[in-house]
C-alpha positions, 0 to 999 in steps of 0.5 A, a space after each residue: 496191398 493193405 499191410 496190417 499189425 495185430 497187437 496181443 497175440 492171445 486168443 483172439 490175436 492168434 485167431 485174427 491171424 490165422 482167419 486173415 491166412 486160411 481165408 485170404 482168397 475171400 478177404 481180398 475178393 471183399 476188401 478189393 485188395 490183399 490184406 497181409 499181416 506185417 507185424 504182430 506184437 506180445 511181449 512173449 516170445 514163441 518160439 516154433 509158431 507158424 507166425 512166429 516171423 511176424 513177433 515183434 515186442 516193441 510198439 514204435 516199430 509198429 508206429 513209425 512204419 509207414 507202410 501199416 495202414 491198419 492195427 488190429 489191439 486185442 490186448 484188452 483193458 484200458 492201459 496198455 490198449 489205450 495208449 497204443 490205440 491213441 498212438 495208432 491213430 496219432 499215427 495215421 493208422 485206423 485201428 480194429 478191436 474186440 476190447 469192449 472195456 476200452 471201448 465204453 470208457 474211452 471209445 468217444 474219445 478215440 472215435 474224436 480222434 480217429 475222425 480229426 484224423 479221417 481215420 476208422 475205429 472199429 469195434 464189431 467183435 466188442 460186444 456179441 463177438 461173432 454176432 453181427 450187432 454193430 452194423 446192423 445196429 447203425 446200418 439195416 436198422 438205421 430207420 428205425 427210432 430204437 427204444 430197447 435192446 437187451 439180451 444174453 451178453 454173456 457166454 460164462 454166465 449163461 453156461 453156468 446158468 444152463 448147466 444150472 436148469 439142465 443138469 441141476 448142478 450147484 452154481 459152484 459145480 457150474 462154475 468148476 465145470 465152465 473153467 475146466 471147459 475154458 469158458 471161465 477166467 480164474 478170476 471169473 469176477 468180471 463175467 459172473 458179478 455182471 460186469 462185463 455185460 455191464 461195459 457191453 450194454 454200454 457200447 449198445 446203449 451208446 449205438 442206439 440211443 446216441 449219448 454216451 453211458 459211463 460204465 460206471 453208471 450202470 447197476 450190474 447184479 451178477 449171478 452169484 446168488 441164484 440159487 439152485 431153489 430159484 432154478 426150480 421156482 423159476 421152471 413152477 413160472 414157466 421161466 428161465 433165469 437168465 443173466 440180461 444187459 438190458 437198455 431203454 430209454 425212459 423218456 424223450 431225451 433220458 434212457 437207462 442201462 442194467 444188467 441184472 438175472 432175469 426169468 425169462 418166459 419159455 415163450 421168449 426166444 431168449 429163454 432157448 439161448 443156452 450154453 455159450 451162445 449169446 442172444 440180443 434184441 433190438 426193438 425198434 418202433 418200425 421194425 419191432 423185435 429183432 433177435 440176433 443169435 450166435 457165439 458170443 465169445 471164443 477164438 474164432 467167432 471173435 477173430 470172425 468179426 475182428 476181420 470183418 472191420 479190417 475189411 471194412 477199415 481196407 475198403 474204407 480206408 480214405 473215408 470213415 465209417 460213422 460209429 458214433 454218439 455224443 456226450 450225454 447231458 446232464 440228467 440223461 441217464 436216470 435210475 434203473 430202480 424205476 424201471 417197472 415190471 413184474 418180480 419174482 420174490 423168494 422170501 421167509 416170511 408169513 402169509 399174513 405179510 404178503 397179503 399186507 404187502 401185496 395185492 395179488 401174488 402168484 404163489 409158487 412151489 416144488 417139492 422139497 422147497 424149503 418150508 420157512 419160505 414162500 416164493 411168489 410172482 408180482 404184479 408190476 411195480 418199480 424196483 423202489 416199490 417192490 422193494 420197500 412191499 419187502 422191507 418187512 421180509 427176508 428177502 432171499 432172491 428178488 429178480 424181475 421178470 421178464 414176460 
């Protein structure tokens, strides 16, 4: 019997332990072996939970027993997570987690341990959490040389966005709503200003291409300045505006990483992934594209991929599973802005500018568009280029466009 312990019992920890006992019959049957939760642990106390018998508040007890094989952290960041991580496997313990913010800052580093060690370190739920991404990016496409994935990484935005093309409501109705629902923080800063999709495209950067992509790094625009105008140009476009992550590599050894809104033609099958859900492409140079579609977030859909890497931590627990990449070298990571492609532009300015600037545009209007303003589609350029076409204007919106 494979004893593990959940560390954070928020919602994603009460989720694992509520799949790993509802589903225990088909757990065993996959894992080839009962899987049995010995402890959980929170700082909290909980006083008439069905798990209640399992808190514990205390890390060593964790750490020094010798019978947990396999710790599940669902604490989130990079504090607390890290050290406890780092201890685990020190320890002798594999370890599970959904925490996509330790894992694109110091997953290497982990992974180096685990394997010195002949540990696992798992990490299914970090990025599309219950969409399978990680195996079937390191598994079924494993042929395949992969030149790009992007895609909706994440559900608040993508809900406030929705209820934006939908409903028409202000980005800041959208907002209010998506935290009454739950789908948005207080704070809702790491998901609308870009930042969590940011650590997330990271993670598949890192997968795909092989070398390590520092957080830091990558230019994340949110969406707080689209704007209910841009909503209504977009749909002139045939276009949806979505929040993207998107990675590519941009030469033999030199890829890059963004997140950024997007319109997306209608005729994308990205442009119908609205609400919560989550939507990511893998383009691979045998495969093509490849588009997987699911609930990116949540209690369950999360716990679902959680459980999934502690089966595979059980089945595989003498022997590791290889999730990872190197250190990037010098020069690797390269600039967003000389990715080219065509933009959608909103901006007060005159006719007279646009022809100066520009070649060839595609204007656009709806009724009751502003009337000091032109909005208008690009050919392509790099963001560099259109951005200094545009140094002459009042640039209000300026988003790429994804065809």
């Amino acid at each position: 019997m494979a004893k593990i312990a959940i560390c954070g019992y928020g919602t994603v920890g009460s989720g694992v332990a509520e799949v790993i006992t509802e589903n225990a019959d088909n757990i065993a049957r996959n894992a080839a072996e009962e899987v049995e939760i010995k402890y959980i642990l929170d700082t909290r106390e909980f006083p008439g939970d069905p798990f209640e018998k399992y808190i514990v508040h205390d890390f060593s007890i964790i750490e020094k027993d010798p019978e947990v094989s396999i710790v599940i952290e669902t604490i989130g960041g990079t504090k607390i997570a890290y050290e406890f991580t780092k201890r685990a496997l020190l320890a002798g313990k594999s370890v599970v987690t959904s925490n996509k913010e330790l894992v694109a800052t110091k997953g290497h580093e982990l992974i180096a341990i685990a394997k010195k060690n002949n540990l696992n370190y798992l990490f299914e739920a970090s990025v599309g959490g219950g969409i399978p991404i990680i195996r079937p990016i390191t598994q079924c496409l494993a042929a395949n040389k992969i030149d790009e994935v992007y895609g909706i990484l994440n559900g608040t935005t993508n809900y406030i966005l929705t209820e934006m093309i939908k409903n028409n409501a202000s980005f800041d109705d959208a907002l209010h709503q998506a935290q009454s629902n739950g789908y948005a923080e207080l704070d809702p800063t790491a998901d609308i200003e870009g930042l969590d999709a940011a650590r997330k495209i990271c993670i598949l950067s890192d997968l795909c291409f092989g070398k390590h992509v520092n957080p830091a790094d990558v230019r994340a625009e949110g969406i707080r300045g689209v704007t209910s105008a841009d909503v209504e140009y977009a749909k002139r476009l045939n276009c949806k505006i979505k929040l993207l992550g998107r990675a590519l590599r941009t030469g033999h050894d030199t890829a890059t990483a963004y997140v950024a809104p997007h319109l997306v033609s209608k005729s994308s099958l990205l442009s119908n992934v609205d609400g919560v859900m989550n939507g990511i492409v893998v383009h691979g140079n045998a495969l093509g594209n490849t588009m997987f579609y699911g609930a990116g977030a949540g209690k369950r859909p999360t716990a679902s991929a959680v459980v999934a890497d502690v089966i595979d931590a059980v089945k595989h627990v003498k022997a590791r599973k290889y999730l990872d990449w190197d250190d990037a070298p010098a020069g690797y990571f390269t600039d967003s802005a000389y990715v080219a492609s065509r933009w959608y532009v909103r901006a007060a300015t005159s006719l007279q500018q646009i022809g100066w600037a520009f070649d060839k545009v595609n204007f656009v209007t709806y009724p009751g568009a502003a009337a000091d303003e032109y909005a208008f589609a690009t050919d392509v350029y790099d963001e560099n280029t259109v951005r200094k076409l545009t140094s002459g204007m009042t640039v209000r919106s300026m988003f790429r466009i994804l065809d």
